[in-house]
C-alpha positions in Angstrom: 0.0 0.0 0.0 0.7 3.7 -0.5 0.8 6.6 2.4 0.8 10.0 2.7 4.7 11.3 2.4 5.9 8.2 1.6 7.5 7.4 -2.1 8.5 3.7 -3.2 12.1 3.5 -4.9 14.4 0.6 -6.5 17.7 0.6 -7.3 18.8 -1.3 -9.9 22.4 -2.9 -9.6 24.8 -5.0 -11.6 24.3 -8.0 -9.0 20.8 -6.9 -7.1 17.0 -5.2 -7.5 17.0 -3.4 -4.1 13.9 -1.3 -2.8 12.0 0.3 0.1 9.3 2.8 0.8 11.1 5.9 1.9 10.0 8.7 4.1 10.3 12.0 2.6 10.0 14.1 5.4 13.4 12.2 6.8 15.1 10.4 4.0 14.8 7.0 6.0 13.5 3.8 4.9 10.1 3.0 6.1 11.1 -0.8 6.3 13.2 -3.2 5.4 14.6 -3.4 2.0 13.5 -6.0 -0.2 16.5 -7.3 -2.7 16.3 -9.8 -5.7 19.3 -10.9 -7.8 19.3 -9.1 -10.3 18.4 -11.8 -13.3 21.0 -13.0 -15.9 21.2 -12.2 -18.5 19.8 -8.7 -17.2 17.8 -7.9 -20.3 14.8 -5.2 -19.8 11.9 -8.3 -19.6 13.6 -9.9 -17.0 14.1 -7.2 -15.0 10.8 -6.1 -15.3 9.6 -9.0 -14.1 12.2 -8.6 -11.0 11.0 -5.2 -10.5 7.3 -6.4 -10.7 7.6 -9.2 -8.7 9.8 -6.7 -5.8 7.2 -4.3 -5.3 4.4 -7.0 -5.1 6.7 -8.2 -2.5 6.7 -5.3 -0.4 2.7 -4.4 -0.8 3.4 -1.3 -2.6 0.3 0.2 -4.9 1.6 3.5 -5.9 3.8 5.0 -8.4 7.5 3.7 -8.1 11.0 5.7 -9.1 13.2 3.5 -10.5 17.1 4.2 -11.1 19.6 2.4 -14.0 23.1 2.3 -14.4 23.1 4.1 -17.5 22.0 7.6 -19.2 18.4 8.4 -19.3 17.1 10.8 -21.6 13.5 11.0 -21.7 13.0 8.3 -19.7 15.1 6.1 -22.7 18.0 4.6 -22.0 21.1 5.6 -24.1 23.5 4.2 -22.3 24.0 0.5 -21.0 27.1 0.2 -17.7 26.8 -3.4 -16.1 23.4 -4.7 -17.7 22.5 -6.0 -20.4 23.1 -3.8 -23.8 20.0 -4.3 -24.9 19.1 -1.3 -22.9 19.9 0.8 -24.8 17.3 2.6 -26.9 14.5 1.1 -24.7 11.3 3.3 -23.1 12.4 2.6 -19.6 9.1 4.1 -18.4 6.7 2.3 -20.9 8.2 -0.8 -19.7 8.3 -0.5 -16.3 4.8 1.1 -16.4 3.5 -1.6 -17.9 5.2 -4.5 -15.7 3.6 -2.3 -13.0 0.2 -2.8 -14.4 -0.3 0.6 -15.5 1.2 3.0 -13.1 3.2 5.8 -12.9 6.9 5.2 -13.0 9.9 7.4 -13.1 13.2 6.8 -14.0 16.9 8.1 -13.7 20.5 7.5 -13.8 21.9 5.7 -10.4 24.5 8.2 -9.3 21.9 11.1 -9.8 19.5 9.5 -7.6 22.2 9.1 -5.1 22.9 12.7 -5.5 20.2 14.0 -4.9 20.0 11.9 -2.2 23.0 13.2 -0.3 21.7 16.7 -1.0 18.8 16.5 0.4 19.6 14.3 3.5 23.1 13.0 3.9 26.5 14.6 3.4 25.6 17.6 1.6 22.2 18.4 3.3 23.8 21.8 5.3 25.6 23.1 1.8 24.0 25.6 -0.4 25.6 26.3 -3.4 27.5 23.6 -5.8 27.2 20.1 -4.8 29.2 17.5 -7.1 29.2 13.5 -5.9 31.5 10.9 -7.1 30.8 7.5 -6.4 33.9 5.3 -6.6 33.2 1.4 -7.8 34.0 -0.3 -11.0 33.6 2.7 -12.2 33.2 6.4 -11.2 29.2 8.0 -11.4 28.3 11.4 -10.7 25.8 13.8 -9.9 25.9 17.5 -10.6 23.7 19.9 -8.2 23.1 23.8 -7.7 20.9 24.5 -5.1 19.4 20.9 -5.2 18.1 21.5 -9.3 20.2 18.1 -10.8 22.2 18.5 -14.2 21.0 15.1 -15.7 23.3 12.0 -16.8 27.3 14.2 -16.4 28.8 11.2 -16.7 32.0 12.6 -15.5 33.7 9.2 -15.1 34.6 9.6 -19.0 36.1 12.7 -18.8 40.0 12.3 -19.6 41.9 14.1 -17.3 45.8 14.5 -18.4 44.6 12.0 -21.2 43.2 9.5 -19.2 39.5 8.7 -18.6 39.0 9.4 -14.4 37.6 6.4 -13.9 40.3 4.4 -15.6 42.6 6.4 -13.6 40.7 6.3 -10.0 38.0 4.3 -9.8 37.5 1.6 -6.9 38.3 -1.5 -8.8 42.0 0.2 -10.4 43.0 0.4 -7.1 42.5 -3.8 -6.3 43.2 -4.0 -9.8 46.7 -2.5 -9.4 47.4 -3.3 -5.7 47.9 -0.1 -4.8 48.0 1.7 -1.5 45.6 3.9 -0.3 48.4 6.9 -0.3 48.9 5.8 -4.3 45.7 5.6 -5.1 44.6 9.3 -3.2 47.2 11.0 -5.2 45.4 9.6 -8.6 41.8 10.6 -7.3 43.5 13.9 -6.2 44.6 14.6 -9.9 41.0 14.0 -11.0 39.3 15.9 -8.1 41.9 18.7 -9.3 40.9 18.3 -12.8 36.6 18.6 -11.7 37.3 21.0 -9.6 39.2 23.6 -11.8 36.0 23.0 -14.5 33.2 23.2 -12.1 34.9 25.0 -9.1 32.1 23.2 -6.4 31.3 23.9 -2.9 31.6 20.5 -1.9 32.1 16.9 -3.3 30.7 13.4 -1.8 32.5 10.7 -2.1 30.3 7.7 -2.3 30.7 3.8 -3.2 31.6 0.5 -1.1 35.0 2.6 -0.4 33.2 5.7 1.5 33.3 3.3 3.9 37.2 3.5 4.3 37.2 7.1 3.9 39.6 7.8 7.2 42.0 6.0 5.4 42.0 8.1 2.2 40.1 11.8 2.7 42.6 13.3 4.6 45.1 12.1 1.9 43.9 14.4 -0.4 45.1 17.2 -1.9 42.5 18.9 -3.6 41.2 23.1 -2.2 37.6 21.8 -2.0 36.0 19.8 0.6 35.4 16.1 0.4 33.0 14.5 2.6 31.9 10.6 2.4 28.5 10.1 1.2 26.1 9.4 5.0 23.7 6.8 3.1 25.4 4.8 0.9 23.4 1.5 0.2 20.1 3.3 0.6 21.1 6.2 -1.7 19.7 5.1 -4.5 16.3 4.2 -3.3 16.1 7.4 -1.7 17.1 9.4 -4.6 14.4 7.6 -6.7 12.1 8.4 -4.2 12.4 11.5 -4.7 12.5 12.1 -8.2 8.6 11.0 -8.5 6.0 13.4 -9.1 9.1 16.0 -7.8 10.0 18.4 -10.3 13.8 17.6 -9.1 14.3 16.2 -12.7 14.5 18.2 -16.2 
């Protein structure tokens, strides 16, 4: 069922389906999360039908916000990172809406839910101004802010930064990849906060991803003039963010 400031989002992941109801006056879930492997191959049917089958799960009747990891325009998917490429060029909303049974559905790029997210409730929720997040896992997503308005799909991760994509310079996964030490791998996500930083000159920037988590190990390593706080809700951020992107006007 549906209640009064409440919004139901899912985030959809390379390995799970996760969603919640979420409470908009606080940015908390509402109850437990409900998660469903995400199927294989993750082709649009299939996780319709994960998507369908999550939110009969949890009861919910109302419309649903729905992020992907890839570049919405439209509510179309351009863009296809860790799912299936046939993706791409589909009517995400048609075909959630119709795996829903006809109702309303939104839908939006991962890390910009998680941005406006941390906006709104977490890291960045007592900064006005310019709020950029960087979410460090295979890859690296972001989310662009001013005054909590989003600037849809930046996809800074494939910006080349002293000729090098960022995220194939500082990502999460180079650092296991290449074994290297937190103090190695700061001074290469110093070069591309540097390199964001002298384009979009931000108030703030939020690290998120699994390695947040570490982020006493690595923040203060840093060499970059602009703040860098860890994201506050991490796993949730993306259920949140699509939360809030319903009915909201946060979205273009």
């Amino acid at each position: 069922m549906s209640a009064r400031g409440q919004a139901f989002g899912i985030d959809i992941g390379g390995s799970g389906v996760k969603g919640a109801a979420v409470d908009l006056a606080t940015g908390e879930l509402v109850h437990e999360r409900v998660k469903i492997a995400t199927p294989q191959p993750s082709t649009p049917a299939a996780v319709a039908a994960a998507v369908a089958e999550l939110v009969a799960e949890a009861g919910w009747d109302g419309p649903v916000g729905v992020t992907l990891p890839a570049v919405v325009l439209g509510g179309v998917a351009r863009t296809a990172a860790n799912i299936d490429k046939d993706w791409i060029g589909t009517d995400t909303r048609a075909l959630f809406s119709e795996a829903l049974g006809g109702r309303a559905v939104t839908v939006l790029n991962d890390a910009d839910a998680a941005g406006l997210a941390e906006d709104r409730y977490g890291a960045a929720k007592d900064f006005d101004g310019l709020v950029l997040l960087l979410t460090f896992g295979t890859g690296i997503g972001s989310a662009l802010l001013y005054h909590g308005t989003l600037v849809p799909n930046t996809e800074l991760g494939h910006l080349e930064i002293g000729g090098i994509e960022t995220e194939h310079r500082a990502a999460a996964s180079i650092k296991d990849r290449d074994g290297l030490s937190y103090p190695q791998w700061a001074a290469e996500v110093s070069t591309v906060l540097i390199g964001l930083e002298n384009l979009f000159w931000p108030d703030i920037i939020v690290a998120g991803g699994g390695i947040s988590r570490d982020a006493d190990q690595w923040i203060p390593l840093l060499t970059n003039r602009t703040p860098v706080l860890p994201a506050h809700l991490r796993n949730t951020a993306g259920i949140v963010g699509a939360a809030m992107a319903i009915d909201s006007g946060l979205l273009p």
